[in-house]
C-alpha positions, 0 to 999 in steps of 0.5 A: 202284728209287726215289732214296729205297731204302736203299743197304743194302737193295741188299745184303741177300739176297732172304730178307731182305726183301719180294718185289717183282716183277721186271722184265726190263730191271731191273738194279741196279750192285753195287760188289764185282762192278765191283773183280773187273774190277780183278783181271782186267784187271791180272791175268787178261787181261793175264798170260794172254794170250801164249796166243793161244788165251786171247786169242781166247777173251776175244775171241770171248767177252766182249761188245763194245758199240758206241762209240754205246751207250756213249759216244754219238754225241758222243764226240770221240777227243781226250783228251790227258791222261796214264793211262787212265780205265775205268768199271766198273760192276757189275750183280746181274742176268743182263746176257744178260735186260738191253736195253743199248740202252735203258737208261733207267728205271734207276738205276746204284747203285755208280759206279768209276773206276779210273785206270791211270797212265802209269807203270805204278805204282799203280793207283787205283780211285774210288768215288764214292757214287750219291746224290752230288748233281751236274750232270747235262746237260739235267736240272739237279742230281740224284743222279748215278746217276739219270743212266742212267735219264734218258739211258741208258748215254751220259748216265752216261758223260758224267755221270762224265767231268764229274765227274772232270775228264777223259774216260773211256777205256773202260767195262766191265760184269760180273754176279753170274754173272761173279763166281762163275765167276771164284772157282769157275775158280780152285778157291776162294779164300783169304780171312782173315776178321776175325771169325766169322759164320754166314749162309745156311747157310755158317759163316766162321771168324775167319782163313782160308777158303777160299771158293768162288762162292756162300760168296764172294757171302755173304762179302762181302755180309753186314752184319747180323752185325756190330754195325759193319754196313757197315764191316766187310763193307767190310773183308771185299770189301777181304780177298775182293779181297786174296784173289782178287788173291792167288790170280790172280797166284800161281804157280799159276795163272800157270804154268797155262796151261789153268787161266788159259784155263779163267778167261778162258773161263768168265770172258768171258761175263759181261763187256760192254765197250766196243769198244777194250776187246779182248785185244789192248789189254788184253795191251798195257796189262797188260804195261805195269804187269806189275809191279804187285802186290795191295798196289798198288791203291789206293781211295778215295771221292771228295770228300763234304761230308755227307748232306743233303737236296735241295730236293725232300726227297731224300737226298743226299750232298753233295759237297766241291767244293772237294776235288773240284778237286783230284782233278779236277786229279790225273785230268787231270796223272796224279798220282791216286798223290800224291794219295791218299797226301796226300788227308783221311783221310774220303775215303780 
């Protein structure tokens, strides 16, 4: 994939445009499978684990990286800040066909980073745009996803933590194979649709639908249909993860203990994290914000100052230093919260 692809190209179904070959390594990061990592953390994992049985599943399950293949061999454990940082990152590729040693030759097309503040209120979750222009060690400026493929997973990292001011704390990763087995484990789930649409096969009537696996990845994939494009799917992932949100959280589910185990189990496969991230630290972290609800996971963009163009003629978006001081201010400090409440409309 090129730095010049469309960002809308990403989403589009394979019917919708010309078949190219496809290479093993290749993987492409997806913004709506990274926010599942969200529900799951807070919600899924957290609640679930006072099974054992749930937590040695997770354990046995999901796959550890090693500290090296994520952060490097000059990650220094001496972050003082207050909250926690975790990248997520999504991939439309099966993870099982992708080398995670070497990486590079890749492009990391959705970047998140949400921050679990000390308080255990609520949650924040940044996005921040892949052709966002900025410093990346050893190779000058460029589009902050191109950071993977110059350095692999690392690099990428390290890129990131620049970028907000602060370490990150842990990294996790999830396939589309992943995003479906969530919402096929819950037995489908619940999601108002502002407007009607019929897209591969599938009809979605205005109000609720109930969605499975495949109807949910043409959910919230579709653009096409509606003469506001990437608005309105952006409004349609946000009600799929009320929704999934919803669903993960009720009293359903939480008092189904085989059915949270049947999550976790069918869930964990397709979930690469990093090593620290394990059932235990996660049951520990989830209890800790055990009252945080749907409404109380906020996102926002990071800071951007418009499209432009790179002296090379790339396209990038440029980003409002200035207002990433302050967000770079409220990672470090812990008051991610008070800024979102007070941060520019455009950025929210």
């Amino acid at each position: 994939m090129t730095d010049n692809s469309s960002f809308d190209d990403l989403f589009d179904s394979q019917d919708e445009r010309p078949q190219r070959p496809r290479r093993k390594k290749k993987k492409v990061w997806r913004k709506v499978l990274v926010v599942i990592l969200v529900i799951v953390i807070l919600g899924v994992l957290g609640v679930g684990l006072y099974l054992w049985n749930v937590g040695r599943s997770y354990d046995n399950n999901a796959n550890k990286l090693t500290d090296e293949q994520v952060f490097g061999t000059k990650r220094a454990d001496n972050k003082e800040d207050g909250g926690t940082n975790i990248l997520l990152l999504g991939s439309d590729e099966p993870m099982d066909q992708v080398d995670v040693n070497d990486s590079r030759g890749l492009r990391s097309d959705t970047i998140m980073v949400m921050h679990l503040p000390e308080s255990g209120s609520k949650v924040q979750v940044m996005s921040i745009p892949r052709d966002s222009w900025v410093d990346i060690e050893g190779h000058g400026k460029a589009k902050i996803n191109s950071a993977l493929s110059y350095g692999g997973l690392p690099l990428a990292v390290s890129t990131v933590s620049d970028f907000i001011g602060t370490d990150l704390d842990h990294v996790a990763i999830i396939d589309f194979e992943g995003f479906k087995a969530l919402t096929d484990s819950l037995g489908g789930v619940s999601v108002n649709s502002e407007q009607s649409f019929e897209k591969n096969g599938y009809t979605f009537t205005r109000g609720e639908n109930v969605l499975d696996g495949d109807e949910a990845l043409t959910f919230v994939r579709e653009r096409k249909s509606f003469k506001d494009g990437d608005f309105q799917r952006a409004r349609n992932q946000q009600a799929f993860i009320r929704g999934l949100t919803s669903e993960i959280i009720s009293a359903d589910t939480l008092s189904n203990p085989k059915k949270i185990q049947d999550m976790v189990k069918n869930f964990a496969p397709y979930m690469y994290v990093d090593s620290g991230l394990d059932a235990q630290y996660i049951s520990a972290t989830a209890f800790g914000m055990r009252d945080v609800r749907p409404g109380d996971i906020e996102f926002f963009t990071s800071p951007t100052a418009g499209v432009g163009t790179s002296s090379d003629g790339q396209s990038i978006v440029n980003v409002d230093e200035e207002e990433l001081k302050k967000v770079q201010d409220a990672y470090k400090n812990d008051t991610l919260e008070d800024y979102v409440q007070n941060a520019p409309e455009s950025h929210l």
